[in-house]
C-alpha positions in Angstrom: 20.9 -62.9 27.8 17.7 -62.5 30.5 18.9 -59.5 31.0 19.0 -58.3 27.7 15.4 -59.5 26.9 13.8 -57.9 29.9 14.4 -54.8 27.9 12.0 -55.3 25.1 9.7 -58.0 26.4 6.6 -56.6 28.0 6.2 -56.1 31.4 4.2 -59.1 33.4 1.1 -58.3 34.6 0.8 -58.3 39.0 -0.5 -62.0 39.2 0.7 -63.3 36.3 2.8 -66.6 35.5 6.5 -66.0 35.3 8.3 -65.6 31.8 10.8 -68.6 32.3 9.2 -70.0 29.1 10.0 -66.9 26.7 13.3 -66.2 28.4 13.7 -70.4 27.3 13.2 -69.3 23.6 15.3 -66.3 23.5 18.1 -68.3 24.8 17.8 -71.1 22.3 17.2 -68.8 19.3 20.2 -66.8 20.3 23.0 -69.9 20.7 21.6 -71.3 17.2 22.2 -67.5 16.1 25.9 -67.7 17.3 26.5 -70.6 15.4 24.6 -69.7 12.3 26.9 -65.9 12.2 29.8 -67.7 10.9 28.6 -70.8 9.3 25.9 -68.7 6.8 28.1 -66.8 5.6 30.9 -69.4 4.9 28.6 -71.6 2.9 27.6 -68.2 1.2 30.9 -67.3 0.2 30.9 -70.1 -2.5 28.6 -68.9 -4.6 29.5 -65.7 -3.5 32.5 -62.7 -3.5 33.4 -62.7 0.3 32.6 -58.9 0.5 28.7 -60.1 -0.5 28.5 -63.3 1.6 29.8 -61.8 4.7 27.0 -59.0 5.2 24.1 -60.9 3.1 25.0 -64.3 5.5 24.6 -61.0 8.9 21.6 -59.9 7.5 20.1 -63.2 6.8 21.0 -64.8 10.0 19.6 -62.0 12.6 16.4 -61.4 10.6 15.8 -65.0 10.6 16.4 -65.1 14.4 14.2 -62.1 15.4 11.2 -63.5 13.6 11.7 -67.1 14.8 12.2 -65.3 18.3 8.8 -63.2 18.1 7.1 -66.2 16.6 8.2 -68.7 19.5 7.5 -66.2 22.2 3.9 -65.3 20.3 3.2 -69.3 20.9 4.4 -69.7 24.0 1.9 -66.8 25.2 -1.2 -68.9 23.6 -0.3 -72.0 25.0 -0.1 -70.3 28.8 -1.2 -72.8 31.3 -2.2 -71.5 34.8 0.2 -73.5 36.9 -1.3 -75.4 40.2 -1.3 -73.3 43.6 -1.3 -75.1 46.7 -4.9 -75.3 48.2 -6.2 -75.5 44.9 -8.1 -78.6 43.3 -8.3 -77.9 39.4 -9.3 -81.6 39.1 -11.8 -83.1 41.3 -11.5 -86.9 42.9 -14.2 -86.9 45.8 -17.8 -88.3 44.4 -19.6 -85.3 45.5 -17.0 -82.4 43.8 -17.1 -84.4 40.6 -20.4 -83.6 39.6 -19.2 -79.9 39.2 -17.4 -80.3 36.5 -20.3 -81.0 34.6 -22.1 -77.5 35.7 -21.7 -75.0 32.4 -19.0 -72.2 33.1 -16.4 -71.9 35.5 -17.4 -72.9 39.1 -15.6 -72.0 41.9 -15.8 -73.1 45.2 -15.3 -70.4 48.4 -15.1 -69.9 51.7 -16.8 -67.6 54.4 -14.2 -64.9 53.3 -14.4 -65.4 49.2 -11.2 -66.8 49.0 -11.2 -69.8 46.1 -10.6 -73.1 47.6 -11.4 -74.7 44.1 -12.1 -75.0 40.8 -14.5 -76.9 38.4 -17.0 -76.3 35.3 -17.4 -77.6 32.5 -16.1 -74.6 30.4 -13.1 -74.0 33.2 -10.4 -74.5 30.7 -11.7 -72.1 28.0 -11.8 -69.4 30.8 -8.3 -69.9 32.9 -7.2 -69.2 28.9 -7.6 -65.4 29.9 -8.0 -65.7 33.5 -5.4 -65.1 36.0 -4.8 -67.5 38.7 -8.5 -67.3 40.9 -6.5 -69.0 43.4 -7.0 -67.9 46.8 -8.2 -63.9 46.5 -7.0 -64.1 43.4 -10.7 -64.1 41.6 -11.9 -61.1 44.1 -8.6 -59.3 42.7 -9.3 -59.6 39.0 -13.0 -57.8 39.9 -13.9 -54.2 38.5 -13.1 -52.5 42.1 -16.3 -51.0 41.8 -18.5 -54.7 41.4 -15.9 -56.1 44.6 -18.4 -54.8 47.0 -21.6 -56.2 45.4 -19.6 -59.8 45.6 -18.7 -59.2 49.0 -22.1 -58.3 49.9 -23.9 -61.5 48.4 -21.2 -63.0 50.5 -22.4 -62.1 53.3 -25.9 -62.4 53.0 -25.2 -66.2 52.4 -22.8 -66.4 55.7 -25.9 -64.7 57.6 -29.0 -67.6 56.8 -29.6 -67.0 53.0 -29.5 -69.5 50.5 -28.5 -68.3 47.1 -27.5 -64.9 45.4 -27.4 -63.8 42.5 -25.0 -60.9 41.0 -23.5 -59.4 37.6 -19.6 -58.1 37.9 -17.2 -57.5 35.7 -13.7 -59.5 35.6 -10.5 -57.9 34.2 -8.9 -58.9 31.0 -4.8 -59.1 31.9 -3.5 -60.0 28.5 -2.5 -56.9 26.5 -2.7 -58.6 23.7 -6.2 -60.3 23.6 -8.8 -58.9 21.4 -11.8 -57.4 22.7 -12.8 -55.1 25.9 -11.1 -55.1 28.6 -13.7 -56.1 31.2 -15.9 -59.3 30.7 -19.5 -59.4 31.9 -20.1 -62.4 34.2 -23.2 -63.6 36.3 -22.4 -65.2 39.5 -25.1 -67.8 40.7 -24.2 -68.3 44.3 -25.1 -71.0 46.5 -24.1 -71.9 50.4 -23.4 -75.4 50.4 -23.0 -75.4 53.9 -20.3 -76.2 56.6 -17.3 -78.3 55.0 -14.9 -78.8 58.4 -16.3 -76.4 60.4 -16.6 -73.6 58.0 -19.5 -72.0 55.5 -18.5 -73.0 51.9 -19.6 -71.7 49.2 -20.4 -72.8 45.4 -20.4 -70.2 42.8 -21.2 -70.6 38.8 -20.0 -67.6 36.5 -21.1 -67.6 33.1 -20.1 -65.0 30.7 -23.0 -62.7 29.7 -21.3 -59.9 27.7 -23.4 -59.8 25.1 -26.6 -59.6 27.2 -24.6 -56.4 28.8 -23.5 -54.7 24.7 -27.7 -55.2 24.2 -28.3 -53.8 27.4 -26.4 -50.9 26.8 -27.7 -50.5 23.4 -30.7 -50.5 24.4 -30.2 -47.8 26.7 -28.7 -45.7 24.3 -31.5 -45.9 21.6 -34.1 -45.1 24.0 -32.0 -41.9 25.4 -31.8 -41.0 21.4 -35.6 -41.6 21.2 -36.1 -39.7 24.1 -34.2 -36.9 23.1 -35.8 -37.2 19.5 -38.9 -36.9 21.0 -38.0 -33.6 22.6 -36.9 -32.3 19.8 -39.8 -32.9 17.9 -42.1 -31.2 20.7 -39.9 -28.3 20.7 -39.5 -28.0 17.3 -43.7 -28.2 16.8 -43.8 -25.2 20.1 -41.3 -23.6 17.8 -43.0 -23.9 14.7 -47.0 -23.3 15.7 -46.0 -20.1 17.4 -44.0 -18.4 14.6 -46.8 -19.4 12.3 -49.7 -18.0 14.4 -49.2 -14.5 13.7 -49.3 -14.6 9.8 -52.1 -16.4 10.4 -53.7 -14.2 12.4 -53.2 -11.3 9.8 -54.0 -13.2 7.0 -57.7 -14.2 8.5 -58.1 -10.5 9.7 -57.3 -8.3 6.6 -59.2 -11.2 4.7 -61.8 -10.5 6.9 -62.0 -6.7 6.3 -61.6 -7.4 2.8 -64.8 -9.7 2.7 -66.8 -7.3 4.8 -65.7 -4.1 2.0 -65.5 -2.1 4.7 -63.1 0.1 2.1 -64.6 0.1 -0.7 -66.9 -2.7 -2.7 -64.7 -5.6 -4.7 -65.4 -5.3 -8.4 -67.2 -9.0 -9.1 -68.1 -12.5 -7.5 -65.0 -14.0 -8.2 -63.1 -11.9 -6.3 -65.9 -12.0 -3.2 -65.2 -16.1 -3.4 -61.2 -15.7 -3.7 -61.2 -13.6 -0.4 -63.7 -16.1 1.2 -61.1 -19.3 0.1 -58.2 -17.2 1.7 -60.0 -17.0 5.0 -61.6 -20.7 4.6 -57.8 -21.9 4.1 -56.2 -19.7 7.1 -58.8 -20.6 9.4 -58.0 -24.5 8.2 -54.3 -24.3 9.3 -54.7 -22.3 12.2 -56.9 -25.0 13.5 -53.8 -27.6 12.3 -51.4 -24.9 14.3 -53.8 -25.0 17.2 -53.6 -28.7 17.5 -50.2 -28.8 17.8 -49.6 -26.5 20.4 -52.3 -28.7 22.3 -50.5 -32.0 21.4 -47.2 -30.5 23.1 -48.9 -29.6 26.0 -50.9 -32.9 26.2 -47.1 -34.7 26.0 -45.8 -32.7 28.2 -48.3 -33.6 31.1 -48.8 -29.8 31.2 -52.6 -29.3 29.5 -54.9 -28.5 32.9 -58.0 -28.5 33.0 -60.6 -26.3 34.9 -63.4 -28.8 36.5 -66.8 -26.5 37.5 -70.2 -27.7 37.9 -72.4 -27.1 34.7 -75.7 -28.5 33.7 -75.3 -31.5 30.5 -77.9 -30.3 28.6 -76.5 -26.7 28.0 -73.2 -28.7 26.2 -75.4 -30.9 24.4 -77.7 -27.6 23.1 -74.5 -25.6 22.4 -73.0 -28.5 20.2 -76.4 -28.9 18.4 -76.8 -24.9 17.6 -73.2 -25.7 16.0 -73.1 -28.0 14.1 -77.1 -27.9 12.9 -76.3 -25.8 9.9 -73.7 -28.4 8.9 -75.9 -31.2 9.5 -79.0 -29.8 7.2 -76.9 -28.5 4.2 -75.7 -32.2 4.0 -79.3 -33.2 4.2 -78.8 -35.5 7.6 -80.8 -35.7 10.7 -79.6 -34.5 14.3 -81.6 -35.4 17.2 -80.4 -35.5 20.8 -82.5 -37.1 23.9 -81.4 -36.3 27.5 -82.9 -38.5 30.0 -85.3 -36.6 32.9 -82.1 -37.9 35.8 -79.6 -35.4 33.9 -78.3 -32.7 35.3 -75.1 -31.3 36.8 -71.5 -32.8 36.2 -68.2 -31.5 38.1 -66.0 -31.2 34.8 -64.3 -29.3 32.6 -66.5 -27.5 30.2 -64.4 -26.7 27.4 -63.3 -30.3 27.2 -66.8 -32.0 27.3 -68.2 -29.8 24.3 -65.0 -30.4 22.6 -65.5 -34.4 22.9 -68.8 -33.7 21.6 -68.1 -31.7 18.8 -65.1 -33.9 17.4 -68.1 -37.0 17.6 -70.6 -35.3 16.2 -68.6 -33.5 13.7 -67.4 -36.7 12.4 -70.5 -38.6 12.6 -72.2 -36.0 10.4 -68.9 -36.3 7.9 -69.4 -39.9 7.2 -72.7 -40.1 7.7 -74.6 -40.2 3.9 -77.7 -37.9 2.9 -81.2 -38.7 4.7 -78.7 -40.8 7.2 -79.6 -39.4 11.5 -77.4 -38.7 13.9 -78.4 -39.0 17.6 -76.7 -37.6 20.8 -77.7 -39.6 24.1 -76.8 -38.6 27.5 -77.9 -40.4 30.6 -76.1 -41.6 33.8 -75.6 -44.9 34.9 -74.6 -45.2 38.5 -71.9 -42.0 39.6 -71.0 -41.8 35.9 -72.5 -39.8 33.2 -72.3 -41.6 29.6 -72.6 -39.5 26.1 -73.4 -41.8 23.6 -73.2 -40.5 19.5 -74.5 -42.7 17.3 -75.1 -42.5 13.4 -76.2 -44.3 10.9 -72.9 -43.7 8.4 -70.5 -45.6 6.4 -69.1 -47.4 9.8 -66.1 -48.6 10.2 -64.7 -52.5 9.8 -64.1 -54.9 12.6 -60.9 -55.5 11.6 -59.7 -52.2 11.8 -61.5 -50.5 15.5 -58.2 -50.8 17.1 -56.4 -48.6 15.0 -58.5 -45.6 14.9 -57.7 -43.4 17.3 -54.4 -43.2 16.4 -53.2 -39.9 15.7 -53.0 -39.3 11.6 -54.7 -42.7 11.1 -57.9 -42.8 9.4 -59.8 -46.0 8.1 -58.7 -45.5 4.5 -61.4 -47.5 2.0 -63.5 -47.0 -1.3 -65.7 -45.1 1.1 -63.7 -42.8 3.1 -61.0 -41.6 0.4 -63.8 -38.6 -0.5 -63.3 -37.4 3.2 -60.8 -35.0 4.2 -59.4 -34.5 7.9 -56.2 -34.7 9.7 -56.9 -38.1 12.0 -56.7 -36.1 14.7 -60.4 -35.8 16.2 -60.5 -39.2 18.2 -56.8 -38.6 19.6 -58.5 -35.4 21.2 -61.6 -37.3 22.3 -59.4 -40.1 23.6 -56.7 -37.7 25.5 -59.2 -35.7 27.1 -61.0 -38.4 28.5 -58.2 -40.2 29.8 -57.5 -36.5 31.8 -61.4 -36.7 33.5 -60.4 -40.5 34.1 -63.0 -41.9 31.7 -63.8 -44.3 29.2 -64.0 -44.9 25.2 -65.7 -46.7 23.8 -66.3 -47.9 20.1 -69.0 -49.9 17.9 -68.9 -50.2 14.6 -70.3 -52.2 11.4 -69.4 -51.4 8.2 -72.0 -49.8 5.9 -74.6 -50.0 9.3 -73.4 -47.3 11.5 -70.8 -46.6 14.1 -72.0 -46.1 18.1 -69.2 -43.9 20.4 -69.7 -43.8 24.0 -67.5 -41.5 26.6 -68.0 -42.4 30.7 -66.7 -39.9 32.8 -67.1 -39.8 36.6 -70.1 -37.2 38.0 -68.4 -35.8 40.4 -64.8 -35.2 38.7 -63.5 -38.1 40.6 -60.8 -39.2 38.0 -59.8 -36.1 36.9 -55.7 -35.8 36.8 -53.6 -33.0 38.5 -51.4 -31.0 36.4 -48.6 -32.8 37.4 -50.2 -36.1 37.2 -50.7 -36.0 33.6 -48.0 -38.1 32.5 -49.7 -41.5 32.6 -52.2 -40.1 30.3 -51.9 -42.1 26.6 -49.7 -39.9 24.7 -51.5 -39.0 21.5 -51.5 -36.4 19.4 -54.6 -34.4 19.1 -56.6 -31.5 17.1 -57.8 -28.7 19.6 -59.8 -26.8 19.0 -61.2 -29.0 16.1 -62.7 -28.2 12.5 -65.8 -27.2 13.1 -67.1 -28.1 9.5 -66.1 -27.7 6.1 -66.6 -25.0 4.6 -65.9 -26.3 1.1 -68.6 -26.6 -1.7 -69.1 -30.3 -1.9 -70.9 -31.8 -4.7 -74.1 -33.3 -3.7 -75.7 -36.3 -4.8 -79.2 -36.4 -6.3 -80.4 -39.8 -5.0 -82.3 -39.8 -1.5 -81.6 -42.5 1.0 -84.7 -43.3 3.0 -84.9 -42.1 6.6 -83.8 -44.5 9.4 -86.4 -45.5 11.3 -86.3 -44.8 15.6 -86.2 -48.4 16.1 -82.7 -48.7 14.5 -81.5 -45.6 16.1 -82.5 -46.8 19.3 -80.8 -50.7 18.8 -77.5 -48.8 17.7 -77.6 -46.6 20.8 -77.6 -49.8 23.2 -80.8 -49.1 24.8 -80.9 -45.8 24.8 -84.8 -45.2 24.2 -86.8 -42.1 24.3 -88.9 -43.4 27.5 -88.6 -40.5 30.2 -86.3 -38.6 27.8 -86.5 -34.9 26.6 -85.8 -35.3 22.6 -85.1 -32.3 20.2 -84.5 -32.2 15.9 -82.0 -29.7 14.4 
């Protein structure tokens, strides 16, 4: 009969109890089987014909013993005990060894060459449930072959002087038939305890942490897809601003040539104004394409800049010449004072005037008619400072650490009636994070806003190529919109001007002694 059920009873697993309990319920379901053969269908054939009661009382008889069989050996498996092994203490009598069965987990006790000497923990039962016997090198042998060595290891740090150790390894799962993985997650907290009879033992506490490890691993995996996400994205923008450049670039050109009538005059005004929107609106997305491209290289640590000695004032004039026109047609007052101590800074050119066009720009956009707006420059120490100041809509407390952000803008009552992108302070901000600088912001609502940008003289801070990653990853608008060229409607009622003194309390002290001041 043993013999026979070896054939369709599973293997045992290498370590495993022997079967002597399910070989116990095949034997008893089969001798209550040989009874039942000719005793069913007897007592069938009363009620029966005998050619009816002899195979219905067969049929009955063995499906009722296969499924009492499978169910008794199904039971037997979920009630498996780990028998005792000599040299191992599942139960604890000495004072000192009781106290561990009050630690949380499964703790084991070792010697110098990891071999289990005993067993304790509060939660021991729930985990020799699954566990093969950890008797002797029984617990190393249930370890993921790749974690053995890390136990090993923190075994013999402790057998050389150290005091406690601390790994993660993964245990093996024998029974086919439980549910779950097939490795459990455990973290050993080892401790030397110390010579016991001549010889280093050691006490170690397992606790299962598998679900720390499924997190762990999720979390791995979401930020590999938001990595590659985010490479997609910059591709896809490289992709997309460089296909889109060269309609671009023919639509301002033949709208150029058709606003100059360099073949022939155009018949009336509105025509003359439809040509001019077509090249305002081209110019307008290529500055939008132009960002982008910048934004990729800015993210991909690959945007370099040029340092060269130039002279402050000569950025500061070439910003003013710029954006003077803008600044009188909306009826507001640009001023810029240099002090006398001003002169060269190692930097990148092209960068500095595009920090101060992108502050000025915006300070003349939300600055109101008969409003000023000031551009200081002075150096403190080895740093120069450029400080734009106006006396505009401002911007709340409650909302300064926002801005910057790229596509955020400080949406209120005030501010809907401005258009822009949100993209002129992520420039500021990324390209003075390349010289290794500062930004700063005040602002009061309805009083003014103050910017300043520190950058080092001599070009101290500014970033390799390659160094570039640490840079705040924003995205920004280069080059920027240098005004609007749209018709706005302007409004009748004059503000008074703001007086010096007020332009010189918002500019933190900025006054005009020993400085060089001009008015676009």
């Amino acid at each position: 009969m043993d013999d026979a059920a070896r054939l369709w009873l599973p293997r045992p697993v290498a370590g495993e109890p022997k079967a002597g309990r399910e070989f116990a319920v095949v034997r008893a379901v089969a001798a209550v089987a040989l009874v039942a053969f000719p005793t069913v269908p007897l007592a069938l054939s009363v009620a029966l014909p005998v050619s009816l009661a002899l195979p219905v009382g067969a049929a009955l008889v063995a499906a009722t013993a296969l499924m009492t069989a499978v169910g008794g050996i199904a039971y037997a498996r979920n009630r498996k005990v780990v028998p005792p092994v000599a040299g191992i203490q599942v139960a604890s009598f000495d004072n000192g060894a009781r106290h561990y069965d009050c630690f949380a987990g499964l703790v084991t006790i070792h010697d110098a060459r990891g071999s289990v000497t005993a067993v304790h923990g509060r939660d021991a039962e729930s985990y020799l449930a699954w566990m093969r016997n950890p008797g002797g090198r029984g617990f190393i042998e249930q370890i993921h072959v790749s974690d053995r060595i890390l136990f090993l290891q923190a075994i013999d740090l402790l057998r050389q002087g150290n005091r406690q150790a601390t790994i993660d390894i993964r245990l093996e799962r024998p029974n086919v038939f439980a549910e779950g993985d097939q490795f459990i997650h455990m973290r050993c907290e080892m401790t030397a305890l110390g010579e016991i009879d001549g010889e280093l033992s050691i006490l170690v506490q397992s606790s299962d942490v598998s679900e720390e490890a499924r997190l762990r691993a999720e979390a791995v995996y979401k930020t590999r897809l938001a990595e590659s996400a985010n490479d997609a994205k910059t591709r896809f923008l490289a992709a997309v601003s460089h296909e889109l450049r060269t309609p671009l670039n023919a639509i301002l050109g033949f709208s150029d040539i058709l606003s100059g009538e360099y073949f022939g005059k155009l018949e009336n005004d509105r025509q003359r104004e439809y040509v001019s929107l077509i090249n305002q609106s081209g110019a307008h997305l290529l500055s939008v394409v132009n960002t982008m491209l910048d934004m990729s290289k800015i993210e991909a640590g690959r945007y370099e800049l040029i340092p060269e000695p130039f002279r402050v004032a000569d950025v500061v004039n070439a910003c003013e010449a710029m954006l003077g026109l803008q600044a009188r047609e909306k009826g507001v007052q640009l001023t810029s004072r240099i002090m006398r101590n001003v002169g060269e800074v190692n930097a990148d050119q092209r960068a500095i005037q595009q920090i101060l066009i992108n502050l000025v720009g915006n300070a003349i956009k939300f600055t109101d008619r008969g409003g000023l707006v000031t551009i200081d420059a002075e150096v403190a120490g080895s740093d120069l400072n450029l400080i734009v100041s106006d006396t505009g809509i401002g911007i709340p407390e409650n909302r300064l650490t926002t801005l910057g952000q790229p596509f955020v803008q400080i949406q209120n009552d005030y501010t809907r009636k401005y258009e822009g992108t949100g993209l002129g302070l992520s420039l500021v901000k990324g390209l003075v994070a390349l010289h290794g600088g500062r930004f700063e912001i005040r602002s009061r609502a309805g009083e003014g806003t103050v910017i300043t940008v520190t950058i080092p003289l001599d070009g101290s801070g500014i970033r390799a190529a390659g160094e570039q990653e640490s840079v705040e990853q924003t995205m920004v608008e280069f080059p920027p919109r240098l005004k609007e060229r749209t018709r706005e409607k302007t409004n009748d009622k004059a503000f008074p001007e703001t007086s010096r003194t007020d332009a010189d309390g918002m500019n933190g002290g900025a006054g005009h002694d020993g400085s060089q001041a001009k008015t676009a």
